[in-house]
N, C-alpha and C positions, 0 to 999 in steps of 0.2 A: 503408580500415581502419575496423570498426568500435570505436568507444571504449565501455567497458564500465564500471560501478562494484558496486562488491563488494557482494552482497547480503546478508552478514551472517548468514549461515546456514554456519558452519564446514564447509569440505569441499563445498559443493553448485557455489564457482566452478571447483573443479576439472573439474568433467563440464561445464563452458561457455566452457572457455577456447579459445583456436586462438594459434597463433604466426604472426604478422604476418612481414615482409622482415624487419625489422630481430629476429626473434626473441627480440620482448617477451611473455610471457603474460598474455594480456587476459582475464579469466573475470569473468563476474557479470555484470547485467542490462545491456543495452545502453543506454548515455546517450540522453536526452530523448525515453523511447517508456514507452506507457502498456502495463503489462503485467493481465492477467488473471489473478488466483489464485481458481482456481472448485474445488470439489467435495463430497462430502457433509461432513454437519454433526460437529464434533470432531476435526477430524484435524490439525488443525494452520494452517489457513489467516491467521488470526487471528496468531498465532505467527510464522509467516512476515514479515507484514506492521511486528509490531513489531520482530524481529531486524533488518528492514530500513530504518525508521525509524532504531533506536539508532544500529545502525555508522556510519551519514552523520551524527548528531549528533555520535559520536566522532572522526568527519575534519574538522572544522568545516565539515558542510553542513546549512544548517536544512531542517527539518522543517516541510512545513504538512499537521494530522492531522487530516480531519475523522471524528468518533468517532458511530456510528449506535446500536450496542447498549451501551458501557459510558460513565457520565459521567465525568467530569475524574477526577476521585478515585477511580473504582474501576479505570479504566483505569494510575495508577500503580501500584495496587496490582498489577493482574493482571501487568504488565511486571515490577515486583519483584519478583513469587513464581518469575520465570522468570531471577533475578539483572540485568535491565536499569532503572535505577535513573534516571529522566529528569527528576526533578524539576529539576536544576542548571540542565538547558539551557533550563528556561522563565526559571529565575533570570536566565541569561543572553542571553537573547531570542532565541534559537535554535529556540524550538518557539512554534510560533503553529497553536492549538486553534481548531477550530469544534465545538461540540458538540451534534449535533442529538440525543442520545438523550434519551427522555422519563424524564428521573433525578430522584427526590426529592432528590439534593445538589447536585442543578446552583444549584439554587436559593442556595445557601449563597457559592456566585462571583459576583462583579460582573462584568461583560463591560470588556475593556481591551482595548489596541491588539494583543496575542495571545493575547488568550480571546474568542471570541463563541460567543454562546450562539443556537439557534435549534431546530428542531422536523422532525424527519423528514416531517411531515405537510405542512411548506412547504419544497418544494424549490427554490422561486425563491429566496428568502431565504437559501436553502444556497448556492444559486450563486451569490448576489452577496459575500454573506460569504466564500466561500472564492475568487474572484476578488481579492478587495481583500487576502486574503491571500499570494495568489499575487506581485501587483504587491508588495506589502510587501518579502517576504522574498526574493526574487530581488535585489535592493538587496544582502543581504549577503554574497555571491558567487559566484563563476563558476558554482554551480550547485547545487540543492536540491533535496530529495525530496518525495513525496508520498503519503500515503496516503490510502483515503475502507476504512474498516472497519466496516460494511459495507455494500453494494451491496441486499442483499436486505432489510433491514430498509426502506429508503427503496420499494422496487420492495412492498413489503408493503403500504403505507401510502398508494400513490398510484397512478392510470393507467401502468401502463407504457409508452405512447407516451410522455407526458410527461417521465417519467423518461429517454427514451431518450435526448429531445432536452436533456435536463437533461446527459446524461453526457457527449455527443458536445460538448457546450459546453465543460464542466467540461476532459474533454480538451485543448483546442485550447488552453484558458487557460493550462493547466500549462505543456505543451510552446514556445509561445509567451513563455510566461517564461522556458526553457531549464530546465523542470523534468524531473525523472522519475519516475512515475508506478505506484503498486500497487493495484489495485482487488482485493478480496475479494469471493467471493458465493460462496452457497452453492445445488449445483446442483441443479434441480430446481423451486425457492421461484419461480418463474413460468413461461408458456409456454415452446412450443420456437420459436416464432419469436421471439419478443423473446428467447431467449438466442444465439439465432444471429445478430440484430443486435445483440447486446452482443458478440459476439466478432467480428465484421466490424469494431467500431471501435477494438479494440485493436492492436495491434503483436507481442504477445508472449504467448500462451499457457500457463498452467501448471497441471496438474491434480495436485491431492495427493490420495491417497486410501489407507485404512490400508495402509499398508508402502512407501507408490511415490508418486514424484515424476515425474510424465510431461511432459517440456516437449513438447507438441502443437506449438507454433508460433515461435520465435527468431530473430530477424534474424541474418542469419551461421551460421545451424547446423540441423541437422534434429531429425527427434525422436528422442527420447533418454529411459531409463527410468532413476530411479535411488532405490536403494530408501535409504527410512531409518525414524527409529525415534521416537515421540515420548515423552519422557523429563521429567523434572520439571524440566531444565534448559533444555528446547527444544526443536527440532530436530535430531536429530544423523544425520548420513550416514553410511550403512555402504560405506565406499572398499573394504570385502575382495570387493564382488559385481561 
């Protein structure tokens, strides 16, 4: 049986559920696998990523968010403008930030045991920071999320090789902690070979692009198209297609 946890995106676990023997419905991203959210720029990937952070801070599972394009603070913001409100859970140490984006307010944070601050242009220093975070917050229960937003900012900024061998690390750290894992990129922003090894190291593929949600790849289930709509609230899926 595969075990699933709710991705937070209203209506998208329903096109990923299956019913086990015992006829429980399991939908949303499969437990301790690192998934892919790739496709052009604006459509919601980003979105994704955060609806899927929230909902696990809402079931008491921490979040470790490493943030590439927006700093601490603009990053609550843009989540608030979409009604997910995440400041509490830093209050309450459920969110543990690495913030590599090059932000004039990062500056304004001191770095603590769940803010570190570092630089897209050092990826090593990504990896050891969000390692130490992964070790951290796995501590606080049977299981936690992950996100790196985004993937293409970092691959912008450095050798992709290096990058590759930075991600396939990153990977192994999560899941070895019993994390699970959402990587954003936006497709295109490098070669087609280094995106075909960045999708060899995933588990789970998901292409968003205006109107359609295509899961290319899921453990347990094949591909699957399903359209939605992006809205000042979110993502919302249209179940009438």
């Amino acid at each position: 049986m595969i075990v699933r946890i709710a991705s937070g995106i209203p209506g998208f676990d329903n096109f990923t559920s299956s019913d086990d023997d015992l006829g429980l419905d399991l939908g949303g991203i499969p437990e301790n696998t690192a998934t892919l959210i790739y496709g052009p720029p604006s459509v919601g990937k980003s979105i994704f990523a955060y609806a899927f952070a929230y909902h696990g801070l809402t079931q008491d599972e921490p979040c470790l968010y490493l943030t590439t394009d927006l700093g601490l603070q603009d990053l609550y913001h843009k989540m608030a403008s979409i009604g997910l409100k995440i400041e509490e859970y830093s209050e309450n140490e459920m969110l543990y930030v690495v913030d590599a984006a090059l932000s004039d307010s990062r500056s304004e944070i001191e770095d603590s045991d769940l803010y570190q601050s570092s630089s897209v242009k050092n990826p090593t220093d990504i990896l050891v920071k969000v390692s130490r975070g992964a070790r951290m917050i796995s501590n606080k229960g049977p299981r936690f999320r992950s996100v790196i937003d985004s993937l293409t900012t970092i691959l912008e900024s450095n050798n992709p090789v290096l990058i590759v061998r930075v991600l396939k690390t990153y990977i192994l750290r999560v899941k070895e902690a019993g994390g699970t894992a959402i990587i954003t990129y936006t497709e295109g922003s490098t070669n087609s070979s280094t995106e075909i090894l960045i999708k060899s190291m995933v588990d789970n593929i998901i292409k968003i692009d205006a109107g359609n949600i295509t899961i290319e790849a899921m453990k347990g289930m094949g591909r699957k198209d399903i359209p939605y709509q992006l809205t000042k609230e979110g993502i919302v899926i249209d179940s009438t297609k």
